[in-house]
N, C-alpha and C positions, 0 to 999 in steps of 0.2 A: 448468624449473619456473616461473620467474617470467614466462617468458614466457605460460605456459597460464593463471597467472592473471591476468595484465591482459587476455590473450584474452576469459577470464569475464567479468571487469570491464566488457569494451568490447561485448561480447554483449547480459548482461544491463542494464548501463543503456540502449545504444541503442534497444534494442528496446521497455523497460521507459516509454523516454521517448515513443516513438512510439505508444504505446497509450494513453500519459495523453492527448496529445494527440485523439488516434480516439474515445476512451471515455468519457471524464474520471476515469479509475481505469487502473491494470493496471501502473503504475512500479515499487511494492512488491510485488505476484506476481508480476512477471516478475525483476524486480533483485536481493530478497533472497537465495533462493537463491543465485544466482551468487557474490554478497559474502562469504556466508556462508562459503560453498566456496575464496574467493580470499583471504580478510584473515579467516576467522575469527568467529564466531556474534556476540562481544559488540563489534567494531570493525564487524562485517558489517552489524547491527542499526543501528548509530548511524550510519555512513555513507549509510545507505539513507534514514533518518531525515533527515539534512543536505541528500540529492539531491533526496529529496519536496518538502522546500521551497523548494529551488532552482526544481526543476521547476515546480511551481503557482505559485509567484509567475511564471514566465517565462509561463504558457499563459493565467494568471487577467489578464496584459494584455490577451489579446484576448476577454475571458468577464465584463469585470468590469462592464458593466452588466446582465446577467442576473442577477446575485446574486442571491438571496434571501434577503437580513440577518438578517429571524427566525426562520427555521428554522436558519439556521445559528449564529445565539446559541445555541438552544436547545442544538443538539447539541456547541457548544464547550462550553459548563457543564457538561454529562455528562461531556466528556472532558476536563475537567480533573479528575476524579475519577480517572477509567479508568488515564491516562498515570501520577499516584504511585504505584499497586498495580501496573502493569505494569513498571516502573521497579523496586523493590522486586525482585518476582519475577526480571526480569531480571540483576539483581547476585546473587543468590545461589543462583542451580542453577548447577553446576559447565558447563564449554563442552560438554562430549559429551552430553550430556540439557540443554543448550541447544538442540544442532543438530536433537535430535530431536524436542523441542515445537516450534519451528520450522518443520520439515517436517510435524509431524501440526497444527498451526494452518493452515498453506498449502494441506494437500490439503482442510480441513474448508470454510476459505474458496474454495476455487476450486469445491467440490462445489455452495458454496450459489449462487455468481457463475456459475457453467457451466450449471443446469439445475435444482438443489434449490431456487435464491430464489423460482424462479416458484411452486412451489409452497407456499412457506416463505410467501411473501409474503399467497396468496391465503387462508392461515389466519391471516396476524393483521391482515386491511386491516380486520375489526368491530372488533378491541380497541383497533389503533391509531386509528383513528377515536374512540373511545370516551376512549384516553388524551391523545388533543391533546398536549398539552406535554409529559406525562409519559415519550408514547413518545420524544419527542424527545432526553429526557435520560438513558433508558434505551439509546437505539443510538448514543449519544455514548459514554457508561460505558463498554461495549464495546469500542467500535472506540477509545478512549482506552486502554484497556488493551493491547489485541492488538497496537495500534501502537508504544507503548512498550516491549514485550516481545519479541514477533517482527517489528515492522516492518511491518505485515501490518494496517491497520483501514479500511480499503473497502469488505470485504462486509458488516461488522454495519448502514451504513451506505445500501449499496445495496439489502440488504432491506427497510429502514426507506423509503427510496425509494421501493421498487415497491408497498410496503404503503398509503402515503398518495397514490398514484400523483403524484407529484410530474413536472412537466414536463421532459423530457429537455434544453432548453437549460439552463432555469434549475437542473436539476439538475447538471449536468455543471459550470454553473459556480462555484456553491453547493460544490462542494467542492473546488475551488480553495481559497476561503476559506476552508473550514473546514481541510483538509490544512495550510495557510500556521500556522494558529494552533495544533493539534497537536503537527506537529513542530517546531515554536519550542517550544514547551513538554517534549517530549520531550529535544530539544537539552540544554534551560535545566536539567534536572534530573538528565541521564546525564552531560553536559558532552560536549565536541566530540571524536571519533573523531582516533588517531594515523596521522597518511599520510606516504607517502611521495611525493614529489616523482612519481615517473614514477605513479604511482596517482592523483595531483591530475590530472594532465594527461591522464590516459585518461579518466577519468569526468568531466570536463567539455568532454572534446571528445564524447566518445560521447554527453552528453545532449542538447549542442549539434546535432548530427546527426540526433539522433530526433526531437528536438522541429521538426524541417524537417522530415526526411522525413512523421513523422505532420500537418506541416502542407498537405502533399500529396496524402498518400493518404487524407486525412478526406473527402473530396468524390466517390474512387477506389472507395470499399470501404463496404461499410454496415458497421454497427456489429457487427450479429451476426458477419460473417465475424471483422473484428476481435476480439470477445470470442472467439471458438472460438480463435483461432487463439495469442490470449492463454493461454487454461485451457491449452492442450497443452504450449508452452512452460514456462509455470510449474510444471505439474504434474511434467514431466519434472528438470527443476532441484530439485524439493521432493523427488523423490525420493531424487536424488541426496545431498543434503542429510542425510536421515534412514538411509541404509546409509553415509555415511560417519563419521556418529554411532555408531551400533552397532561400526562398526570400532574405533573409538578406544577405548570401552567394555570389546570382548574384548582 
């Protein structure tokens, strides 16, 4: 058994890591699940949490003069709201209706990251235009929350994105920054996740590994192949996720 979970472990961050690299997102839909599945909904969550910022501080070396500072102030203020209510929530649903808000936030997020954003998007790029700042600190809230809850704040993030049509360098790298500042904040308020020894060393050799390989196949693969190939994965783990929650339940 301990073996099938650091299997998980080595799965989902590898792969989780090679897609932040491709994408600038996809660490937390591909990884959570997995964790959640191998150490458990609320060690799952904070661990994923920890890798996120491992990861984007390792990728946001080579993205860090694309940044875009104001927007991404913007959207750290919002989520510095988001992450104390997601935090909150977090500590008090019991872990079986953890695993399954978990899994129905990952399938809602990959719905709008797979195919719903583009349309999600093309309905609020008048308002967001219209709110300037406001939207900014409206898709920070969000993804401030989702992330210190289920581990999962990308998509509120990515729509916000495509709504202001933001440039795909300086987006991709723009949330480095912002992930970097999140999950320090998520960390700083759930406090640091209990591991074990051979769990330290799978999920830092496994991010180690993605974060090369996706420095490889970034040039190999376009992004769409990339994102599909993300959604399937994730979605397959989030389900897994929310029937193993219902089991524990019955």
């Amino acid at each position: 058994m301990a073996e099938v979970s650091l299997g998980l472990l080595a799965l989902g961050t590898c792969v989780g890591a090679a897609t932040q690299r491709v994408t600038g997102l996809g660490f937390a839909l591909v990884s959570v699940p997995f964790l959640v599945l191998s150490i458990g909904p609320r060690e799952g969550v904070l661990l994923a949490n920890l890798l996120g910022l491992c990861t984007c501080v390792v990728v946001a070396v080579t993205t860090w003069s694309h940044i875009s500072w104001r927007r991404t102030l913007m959207l750290v203020l919002g989520a510095a709201v988001g992450v104390q209510l997601g935090a909150r929530a977090s500590l008090a649903i019991p872990a079986p209706y953890t695993m399954i808000v978990v899994s129905a936030m990952a399938l809602v997020s990959l719905s709008l990251v797979g195919g719903a954003s583009t349309r999600v998007a093309h309905a609020l790029e008048v308002s967001a235009a219209g709110w300037q700042w406001k939207s900014r600190v409206v898709a920070g809230t969000i993804s401030g929350f989702m992330n210190a809850a289920a581990g999962i704040g990308g998509p509120a993030v990515v729509v916000f994105g495509k709504a202001v049509k933001w440039p795909q360098t300086s987006f991709v790298a723009s949330l480095q920054a912002y992930f970097i500042s999140v999950n320090a904040m998520a960390i700083a308020t759930k406090g640091m996740p209990e591991l074990h020894r051979a769990t330290v060393v799978t999920v830092v050799t496994s991010v180690a590994v993605g974060v090369g390989a996706g420095f490889l196949l970034q040039r190999r693969i376009s992004q769409a192949t990339a994102l599909r190939f993300t959604v399937w994965v994730a979605a397959l783990g989030s389900m897994a996720v929310g029937i193993r929650g219902l089991f524990l339940i019955a």
